[in-house]
MARNU-810296 format. One line per 10 residues: number of its first residue (from 0); their letters; for each residue x, y, z of C-alpha. Coordinates in pm, 1 decimal, decimal comma. Example, Ala and Ser with C-alpha at 12.3 -4.5 7.8 and 13.67 -1.06 7.14 Angstrom:
# MARNU-810296
0> as> 1230,0/-450,0/780,0 ~ 1367,0/-106,0/714,0
END
This chain:
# MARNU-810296
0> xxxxxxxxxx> -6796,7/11091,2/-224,9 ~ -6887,8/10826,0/-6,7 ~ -7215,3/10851,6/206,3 ~ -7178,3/10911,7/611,3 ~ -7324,8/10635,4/773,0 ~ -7524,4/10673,5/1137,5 ~ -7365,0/10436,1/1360,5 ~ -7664,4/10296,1/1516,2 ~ -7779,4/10179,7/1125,7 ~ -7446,4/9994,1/1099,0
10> xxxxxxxxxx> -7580,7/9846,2/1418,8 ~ -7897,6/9764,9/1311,8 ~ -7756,5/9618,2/988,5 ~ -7525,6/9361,4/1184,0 ~ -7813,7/9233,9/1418,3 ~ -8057,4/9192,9/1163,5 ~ -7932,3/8846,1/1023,9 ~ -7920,7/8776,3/1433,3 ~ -8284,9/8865,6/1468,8 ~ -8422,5/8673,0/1120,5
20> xxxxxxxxxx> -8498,4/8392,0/1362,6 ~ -8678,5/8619,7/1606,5 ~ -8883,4/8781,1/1287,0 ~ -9044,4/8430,9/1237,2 ~ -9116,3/8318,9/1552,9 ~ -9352,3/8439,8/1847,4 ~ -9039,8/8511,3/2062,3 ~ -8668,8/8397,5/2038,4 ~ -8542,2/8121,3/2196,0 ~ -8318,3/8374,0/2473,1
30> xxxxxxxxxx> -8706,3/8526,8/2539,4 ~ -8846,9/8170,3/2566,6 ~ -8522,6/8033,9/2818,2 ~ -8632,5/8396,5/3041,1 ~ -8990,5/8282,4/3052,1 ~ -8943,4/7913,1/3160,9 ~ -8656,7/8032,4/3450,2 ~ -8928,1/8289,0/3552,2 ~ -9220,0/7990,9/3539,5 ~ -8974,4/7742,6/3736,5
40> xxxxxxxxxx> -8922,7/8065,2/3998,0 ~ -9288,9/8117,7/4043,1 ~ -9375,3/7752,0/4038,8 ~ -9114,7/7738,5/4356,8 ~ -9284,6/8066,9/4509,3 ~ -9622,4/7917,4/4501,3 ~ -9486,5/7574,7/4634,3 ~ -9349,5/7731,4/4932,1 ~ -9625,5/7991,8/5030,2 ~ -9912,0/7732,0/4992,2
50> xxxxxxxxxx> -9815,3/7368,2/4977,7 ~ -9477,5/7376,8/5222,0 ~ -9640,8/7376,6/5614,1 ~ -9539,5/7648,2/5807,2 ~ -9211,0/7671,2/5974,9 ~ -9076,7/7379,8/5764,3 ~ -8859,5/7417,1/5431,6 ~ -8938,3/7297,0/5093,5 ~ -8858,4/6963,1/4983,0 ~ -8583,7/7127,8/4790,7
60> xxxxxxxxxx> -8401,3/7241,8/5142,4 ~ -8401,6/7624,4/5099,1 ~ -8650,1/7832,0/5224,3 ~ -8636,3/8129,6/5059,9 ~ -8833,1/8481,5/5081,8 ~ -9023,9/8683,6/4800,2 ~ -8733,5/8931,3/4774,4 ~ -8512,8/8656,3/4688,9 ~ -8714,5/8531,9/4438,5 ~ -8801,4/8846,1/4281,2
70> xxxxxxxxxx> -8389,4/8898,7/4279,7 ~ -8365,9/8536,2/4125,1 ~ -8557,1/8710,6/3854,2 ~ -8392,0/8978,1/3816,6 ~ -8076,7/8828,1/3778,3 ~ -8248,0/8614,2/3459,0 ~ -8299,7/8945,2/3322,7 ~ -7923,0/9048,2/3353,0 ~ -7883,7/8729,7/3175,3 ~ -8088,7/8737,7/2898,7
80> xxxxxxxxxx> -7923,9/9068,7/2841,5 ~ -7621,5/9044,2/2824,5 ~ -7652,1/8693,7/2615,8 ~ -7609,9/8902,9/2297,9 ~ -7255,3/8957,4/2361,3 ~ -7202,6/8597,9/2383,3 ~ -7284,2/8625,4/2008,9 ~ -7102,3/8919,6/1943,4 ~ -6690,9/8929,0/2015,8 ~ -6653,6/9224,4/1811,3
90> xxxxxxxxxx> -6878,5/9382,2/2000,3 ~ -6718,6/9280,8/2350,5 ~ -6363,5/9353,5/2204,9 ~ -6547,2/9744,0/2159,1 ~ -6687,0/9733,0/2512,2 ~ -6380,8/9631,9/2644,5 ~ -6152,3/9906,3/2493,4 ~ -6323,0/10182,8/2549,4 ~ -6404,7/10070,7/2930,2 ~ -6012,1/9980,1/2946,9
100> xxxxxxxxxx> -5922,3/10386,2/2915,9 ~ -6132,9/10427,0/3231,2 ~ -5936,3/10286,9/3524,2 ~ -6157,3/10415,7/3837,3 ~ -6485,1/10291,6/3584,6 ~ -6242,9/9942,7/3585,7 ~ -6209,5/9939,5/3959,5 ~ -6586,2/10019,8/4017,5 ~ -6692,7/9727,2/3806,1 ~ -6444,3/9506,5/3999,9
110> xxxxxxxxxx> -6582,7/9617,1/4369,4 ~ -6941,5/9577,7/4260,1 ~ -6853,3/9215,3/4097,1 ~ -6693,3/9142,9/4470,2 ~ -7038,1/9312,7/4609,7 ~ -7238,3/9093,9/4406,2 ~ -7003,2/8773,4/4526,1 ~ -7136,7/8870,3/4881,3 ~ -7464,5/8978,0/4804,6 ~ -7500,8/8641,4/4662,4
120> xxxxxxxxxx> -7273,0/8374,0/4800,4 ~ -7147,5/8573,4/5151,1 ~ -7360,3/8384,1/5389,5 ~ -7270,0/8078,3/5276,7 ~ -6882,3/8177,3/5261,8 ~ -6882,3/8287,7/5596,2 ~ -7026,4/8006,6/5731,5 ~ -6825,4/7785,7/5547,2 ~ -6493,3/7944,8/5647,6 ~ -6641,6/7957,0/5993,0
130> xxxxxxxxxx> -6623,7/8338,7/6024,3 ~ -6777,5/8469,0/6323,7 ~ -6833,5/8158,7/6419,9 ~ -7054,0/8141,0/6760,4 ~ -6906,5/7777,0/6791,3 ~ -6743,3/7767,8/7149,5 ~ -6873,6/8047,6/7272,5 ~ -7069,6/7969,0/7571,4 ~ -7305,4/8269,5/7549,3 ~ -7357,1/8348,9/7204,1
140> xxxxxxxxxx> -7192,8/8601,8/7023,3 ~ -7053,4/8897,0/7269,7 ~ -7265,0/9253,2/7276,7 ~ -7002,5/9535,6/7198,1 ~ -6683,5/9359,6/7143,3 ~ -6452,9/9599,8/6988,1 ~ -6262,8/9584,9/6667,4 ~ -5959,7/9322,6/6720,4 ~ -5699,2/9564,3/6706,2 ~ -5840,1/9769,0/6933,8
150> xxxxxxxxxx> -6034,8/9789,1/7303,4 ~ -6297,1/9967,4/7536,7 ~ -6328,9/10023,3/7880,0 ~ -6555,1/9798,2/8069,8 ~ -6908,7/9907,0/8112,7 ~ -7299,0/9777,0/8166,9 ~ -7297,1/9768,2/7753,5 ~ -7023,4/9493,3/7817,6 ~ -7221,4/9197,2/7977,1 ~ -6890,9/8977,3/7972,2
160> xxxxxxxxxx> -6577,8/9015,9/7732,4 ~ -6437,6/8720,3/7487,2 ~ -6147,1/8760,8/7516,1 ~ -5921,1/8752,8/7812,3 ~ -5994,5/9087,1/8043,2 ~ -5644,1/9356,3/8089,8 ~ -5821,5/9534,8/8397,7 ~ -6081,4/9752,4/8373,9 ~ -6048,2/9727,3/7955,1 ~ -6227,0/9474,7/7733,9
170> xxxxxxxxxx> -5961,7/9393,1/7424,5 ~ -6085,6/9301,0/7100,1 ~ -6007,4/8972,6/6937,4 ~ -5948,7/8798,6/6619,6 ~ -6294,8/8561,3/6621,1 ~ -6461,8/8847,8/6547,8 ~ -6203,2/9062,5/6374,1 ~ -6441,9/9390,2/6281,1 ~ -6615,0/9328,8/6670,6 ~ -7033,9/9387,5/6741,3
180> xxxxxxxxxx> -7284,7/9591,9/6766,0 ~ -7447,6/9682,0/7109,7 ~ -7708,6/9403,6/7003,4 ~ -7456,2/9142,9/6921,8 ~ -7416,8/9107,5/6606,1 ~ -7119,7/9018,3/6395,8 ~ -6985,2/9340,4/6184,2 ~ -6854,0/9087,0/5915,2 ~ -7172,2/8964,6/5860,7 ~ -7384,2/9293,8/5877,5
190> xxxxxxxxxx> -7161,4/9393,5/5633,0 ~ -7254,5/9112,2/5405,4 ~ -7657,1/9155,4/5513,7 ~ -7657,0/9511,1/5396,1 ~ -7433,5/9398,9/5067,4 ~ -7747,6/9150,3/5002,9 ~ -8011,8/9405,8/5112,6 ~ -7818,1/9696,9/4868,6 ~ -7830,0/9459,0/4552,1 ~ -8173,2/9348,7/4627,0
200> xxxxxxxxxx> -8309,3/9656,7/4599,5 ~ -8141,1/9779,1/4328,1 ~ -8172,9/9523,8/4081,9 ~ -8511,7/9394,7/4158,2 ~ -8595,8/9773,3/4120,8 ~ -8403,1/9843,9/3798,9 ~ -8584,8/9444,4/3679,6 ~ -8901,3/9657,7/3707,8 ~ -8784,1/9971,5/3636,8 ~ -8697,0/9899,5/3260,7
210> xxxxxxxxxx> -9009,7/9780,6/3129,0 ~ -9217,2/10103,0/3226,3 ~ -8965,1/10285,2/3082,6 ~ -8908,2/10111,7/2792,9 ~ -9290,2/10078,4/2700,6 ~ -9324,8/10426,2/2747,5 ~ -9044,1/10581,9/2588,7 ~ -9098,2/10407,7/2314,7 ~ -9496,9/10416,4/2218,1 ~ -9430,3/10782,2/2279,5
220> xxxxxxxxxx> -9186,0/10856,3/2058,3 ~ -9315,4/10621,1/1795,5 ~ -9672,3/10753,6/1753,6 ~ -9616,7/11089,5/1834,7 ~ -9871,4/11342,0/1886,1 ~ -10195,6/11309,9/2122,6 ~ -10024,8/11019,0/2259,5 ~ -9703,9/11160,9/2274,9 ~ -9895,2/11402,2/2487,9 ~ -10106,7/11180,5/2671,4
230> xxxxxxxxxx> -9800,1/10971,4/2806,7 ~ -9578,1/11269,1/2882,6 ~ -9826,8/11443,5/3067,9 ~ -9876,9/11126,9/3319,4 ~ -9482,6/11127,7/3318,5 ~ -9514,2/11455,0/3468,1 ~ -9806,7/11386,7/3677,9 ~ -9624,9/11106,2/3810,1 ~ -9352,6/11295,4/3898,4 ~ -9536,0/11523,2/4160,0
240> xxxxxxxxxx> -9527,8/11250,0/4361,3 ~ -9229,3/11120,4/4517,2 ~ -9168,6/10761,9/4540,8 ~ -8990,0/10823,6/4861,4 ~ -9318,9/10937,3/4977,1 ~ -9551,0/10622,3/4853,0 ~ -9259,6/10441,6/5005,3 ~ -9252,6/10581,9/5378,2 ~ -9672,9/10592,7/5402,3 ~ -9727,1/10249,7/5234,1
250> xxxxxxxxxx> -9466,5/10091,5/5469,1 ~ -9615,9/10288,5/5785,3 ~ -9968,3/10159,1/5675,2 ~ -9941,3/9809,1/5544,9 ~ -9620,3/9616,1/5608,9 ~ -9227,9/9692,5/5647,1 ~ -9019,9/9514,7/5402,6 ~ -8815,7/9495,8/5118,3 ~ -9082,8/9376,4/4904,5 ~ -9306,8/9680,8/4927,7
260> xxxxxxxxxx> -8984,8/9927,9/4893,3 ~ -8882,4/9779,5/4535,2 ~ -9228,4/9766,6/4407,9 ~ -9342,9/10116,9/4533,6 ~ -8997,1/10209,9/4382,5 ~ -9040,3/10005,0/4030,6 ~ -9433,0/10143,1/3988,8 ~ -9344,1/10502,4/4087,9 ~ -8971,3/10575,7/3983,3 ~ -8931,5/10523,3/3624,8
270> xxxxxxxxxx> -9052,5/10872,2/3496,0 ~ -8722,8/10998,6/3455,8 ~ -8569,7/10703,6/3267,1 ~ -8892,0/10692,2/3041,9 ~ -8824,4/11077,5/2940,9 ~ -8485,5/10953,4/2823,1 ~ -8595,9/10688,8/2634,6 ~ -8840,5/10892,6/2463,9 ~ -8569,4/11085,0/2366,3 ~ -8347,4/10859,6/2233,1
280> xxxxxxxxxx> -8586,3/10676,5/2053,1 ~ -8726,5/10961,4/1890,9 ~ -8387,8/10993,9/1644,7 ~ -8474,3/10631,8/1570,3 ~ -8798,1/10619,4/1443,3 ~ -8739,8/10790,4/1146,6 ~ -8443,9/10599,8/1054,4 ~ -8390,8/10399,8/700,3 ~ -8434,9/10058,2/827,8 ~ -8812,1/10129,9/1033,2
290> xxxxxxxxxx> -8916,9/10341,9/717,2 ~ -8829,2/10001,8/518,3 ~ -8995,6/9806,4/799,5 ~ -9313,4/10032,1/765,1 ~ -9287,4/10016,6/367,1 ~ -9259,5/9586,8/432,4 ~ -9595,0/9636,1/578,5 ~ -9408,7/9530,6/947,1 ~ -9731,1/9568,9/1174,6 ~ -9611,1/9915,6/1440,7
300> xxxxxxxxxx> -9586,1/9659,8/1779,6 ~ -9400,3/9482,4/1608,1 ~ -9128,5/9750,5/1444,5 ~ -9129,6/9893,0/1780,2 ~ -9000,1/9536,7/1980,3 ~ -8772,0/9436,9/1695,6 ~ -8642,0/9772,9/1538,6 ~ -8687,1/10033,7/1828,1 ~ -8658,9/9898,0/2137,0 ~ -8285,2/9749,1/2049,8
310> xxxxxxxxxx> -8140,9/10061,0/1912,0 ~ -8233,9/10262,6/2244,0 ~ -8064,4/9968,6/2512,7 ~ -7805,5/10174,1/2557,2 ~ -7958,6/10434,4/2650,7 ~ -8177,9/10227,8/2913,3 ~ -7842,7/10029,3/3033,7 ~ -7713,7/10402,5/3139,9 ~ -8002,5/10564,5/3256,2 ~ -8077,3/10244,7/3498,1
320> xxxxxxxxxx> -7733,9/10244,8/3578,5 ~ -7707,4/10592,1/3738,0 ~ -8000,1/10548,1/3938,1 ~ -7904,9/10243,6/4095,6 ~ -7685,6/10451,0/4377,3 ~ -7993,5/10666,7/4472,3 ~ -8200,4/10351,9/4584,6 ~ -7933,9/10251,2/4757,5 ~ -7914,0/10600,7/4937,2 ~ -8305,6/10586,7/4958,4
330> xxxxxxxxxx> -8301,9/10213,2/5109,7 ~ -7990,5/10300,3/5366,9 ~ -8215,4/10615,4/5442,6 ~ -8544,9/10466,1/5505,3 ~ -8381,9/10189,5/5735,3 ~ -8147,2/10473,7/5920,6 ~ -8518,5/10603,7/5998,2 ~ -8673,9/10265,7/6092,4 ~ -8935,7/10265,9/5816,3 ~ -8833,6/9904,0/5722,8
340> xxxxxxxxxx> -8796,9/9557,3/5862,4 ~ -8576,4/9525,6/6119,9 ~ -8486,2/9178,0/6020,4 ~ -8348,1/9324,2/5668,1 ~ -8014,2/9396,0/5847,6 ~ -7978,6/9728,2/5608,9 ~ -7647,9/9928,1/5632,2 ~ -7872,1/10237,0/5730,6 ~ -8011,3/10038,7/6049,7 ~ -7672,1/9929,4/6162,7
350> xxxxxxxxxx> -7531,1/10272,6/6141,0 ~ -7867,3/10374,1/6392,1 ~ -7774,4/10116,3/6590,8 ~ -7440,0/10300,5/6610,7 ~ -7524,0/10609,2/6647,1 ~ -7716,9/10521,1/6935,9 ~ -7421,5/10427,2/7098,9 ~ -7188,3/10711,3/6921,3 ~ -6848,3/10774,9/6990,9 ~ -6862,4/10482,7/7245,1
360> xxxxxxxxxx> -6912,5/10192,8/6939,7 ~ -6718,8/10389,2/6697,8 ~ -6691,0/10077,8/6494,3 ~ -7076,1/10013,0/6460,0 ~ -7089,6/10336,8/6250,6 ~ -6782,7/10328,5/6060,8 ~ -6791,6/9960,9/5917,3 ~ -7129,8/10005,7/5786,3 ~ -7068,9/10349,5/5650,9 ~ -6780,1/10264,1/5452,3
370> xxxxxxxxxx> -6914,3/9989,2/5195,4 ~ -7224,7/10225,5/5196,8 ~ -7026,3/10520,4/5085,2 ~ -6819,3/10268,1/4827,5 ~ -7093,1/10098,5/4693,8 ~ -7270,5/10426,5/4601,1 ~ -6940,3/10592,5/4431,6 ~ -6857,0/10302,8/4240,1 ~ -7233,7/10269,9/4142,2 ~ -7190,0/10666,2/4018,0
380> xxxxxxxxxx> -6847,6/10596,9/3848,9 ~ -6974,2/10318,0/3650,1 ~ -7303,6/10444,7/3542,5 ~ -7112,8/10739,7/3425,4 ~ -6885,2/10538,5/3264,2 ~ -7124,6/10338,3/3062,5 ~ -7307,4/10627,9/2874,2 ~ -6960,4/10695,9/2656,3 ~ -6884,4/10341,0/2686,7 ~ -7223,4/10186,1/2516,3
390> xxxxxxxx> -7268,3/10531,2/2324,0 ~ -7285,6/10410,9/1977,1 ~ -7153,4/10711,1/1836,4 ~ -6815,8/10769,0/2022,1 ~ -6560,0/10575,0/1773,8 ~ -6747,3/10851,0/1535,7 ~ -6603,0/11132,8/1732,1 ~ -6295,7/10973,7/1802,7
END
């Protein structure tokens, strides 16, 4: 009678030849590339904040903010892992089935991939396909022009109308197809400034997010006992206070920006995704392989970062993954309030704007409430999604 293997030791046993490298080296060479685009990101931080004069850009042409550079990061983390699966086909062929069964999971992944596009590269589209453009327009972009489709009666919001006046109505038009807010702003392009401000916030948080958790989780399950205890207890300390709270008195006290919401949010929300990592790695730690590892006389950091840590990524990938739509809520929420920059064109500050102007600028509300309201279900479907499809043990039950 043949012997029922665990899943994650089959896992284990097919990375290990992977990791050999890793075993004699300080770090592996996908650990070293993550360092060096960190060092070149800081370098270019420090270059700008101290050597660039003020009001100019770097020699490079782009100035760029801390939040951008902190997502720059972030998005080297994304990379480094998912390089694995570069390695592995058979395990992207696995992926990829059991995702496949799960159409809205499918179409979440593809609306966040075209979220990311504008996140990322929307600016620059826009301007390149000349979207919104304020070229022509003698006085600037046009305070609460309505939707094209669409018009609104004539009032002292209305300081002039673009397009051509039909009596005592101002009709919308095509250069700005989604029309403005009461300050005159673009919709289009709000809609692509809260895109960038959602992802921002999100992954940056989730970049710092992990390794709490993961450090955590880990040395807690691992060594059991008084520090088991120790840990757990802070957990729960921690948890009395909401970041939400840190968030709202740090950024009335000190400054308003995105900086100090993902960093509040990455030192004082990863309780909950440390619990579940404690969890999972619990089962793992008295596995065959980190018994043989301990019987190898493998020193315990070191089983933990080559033999733990791996075997609970799943669990991490899914935990992060659900969370990511209630920082999004929690950003669009703070904004909606005014606790934040205004110059972070959030989602939640153009639907104030809105609101402040409600029924009148339907628009306003309704075109930044939508990708809001999208981007958070998808967010939800996907993370959902991801626990059965990284869940090592579902072709078991199959």
């Amino acid at each position: 009678m043949s012997e029922t293997r665990d899943p994650s030791e089959d896992r284990f046993a097919v990375e290990a030849g992977d990791r050999g490298l890793a075993d004699r080296a300080p770090i592996s060479p996908r650990t070293a590339a993550l360092f060096a685009v960190w060092a070149v990101l800081a370098a270019a931080a420090l270059w700008e904040a101290f050597v660039t004069p003020t009001g100019l850009v770097p020699f490079w042409g782009v100035s760029t903010g801390i939040i951008e550079y902190l997502y720059y990061a972030s998005l080297a983390v994304v990379g480094w892992a998912l390089a694995p699966l570069a390695r592995r086909p058979d395990l992207r062929r696995r992926y990829w089935r059991r995702l496949r069964r799960k159409p809205a999971a499918l179409a979440s992944a593809a609306y966040l991939l075209v979220l990311w596009y504008a996140a990322t590269f929307g600016v620059w589209t826009l301007s390149a396909l000349g979207i919104e453009s304020t070229e022509g327009i003698p006085y600037g972009v046009p305070a609460a022009q309505p939707p094209a489709w669409t018009g609104i009666e004539m009032s002292p919001t209305i300081p002039y109308c673009l397009a051509s006046r039909d009596g005592d109505m101002c009709p919308g038009t095509w250069h700005f197809p989604l029309g403005t807010t009461v300050d005159g702003h673009g919709m289009i392009h709000l809609i692509v400034e809260g895109a960038r401000v959602a992802v921002q916030v999100s992954l940056v948080t989730a970049a710092l997010v992990v390794p709490a958790a993961v450090l955590v989780g880990t040395v807690a399950a691992y060594y059991g006992g008084r520090v088991d205890a120790l840990l757990m207890r802070y957990v729960d300390l921690q948890r009395v206070v909401p970041a939400v709270f840190v968030v709202l008195l740090v950024q009335e006290s000190f400054s308003r920006s995105l900086v100090t919401i993902v960093v509040v949010f990455g030192l004082f929300d990863w309780d909950g995704t440390a619990r579940l990592v404690r969890s999972a790695a619990a089962s793992r730690v008295d596995t065959g392989y980190v018994r043989a590892a301990r019987d190898a006389g493998v020193s315990d950091p070191q089983i933990v970062r080559r033999h733990v840590i791996p075997n609970v990524s799943d669990t991490v990938v899914a935990a992060v993954a659900n969370r990511m739509p209630t920082l999004v809520l929690v950003e669009a929420g703070i904004a909606y309030l005014g606790f934040t920059n205004p110059l972070a064109q959030s989602w939640g500050s153009t639907i104030a704007i809105g609101f402040s102007r409600f029924p009148e600028l339907w628009w306003t509300v309704l075109f930044a409430a939508i990708p809001l309201v999208c981007t958070v279900a998808a967010m939800s479907v996907l993370g959902d999604a991801l626990r059965d499809v990284l869940d090592p043990t579902a072709e078991v039950r199959r």
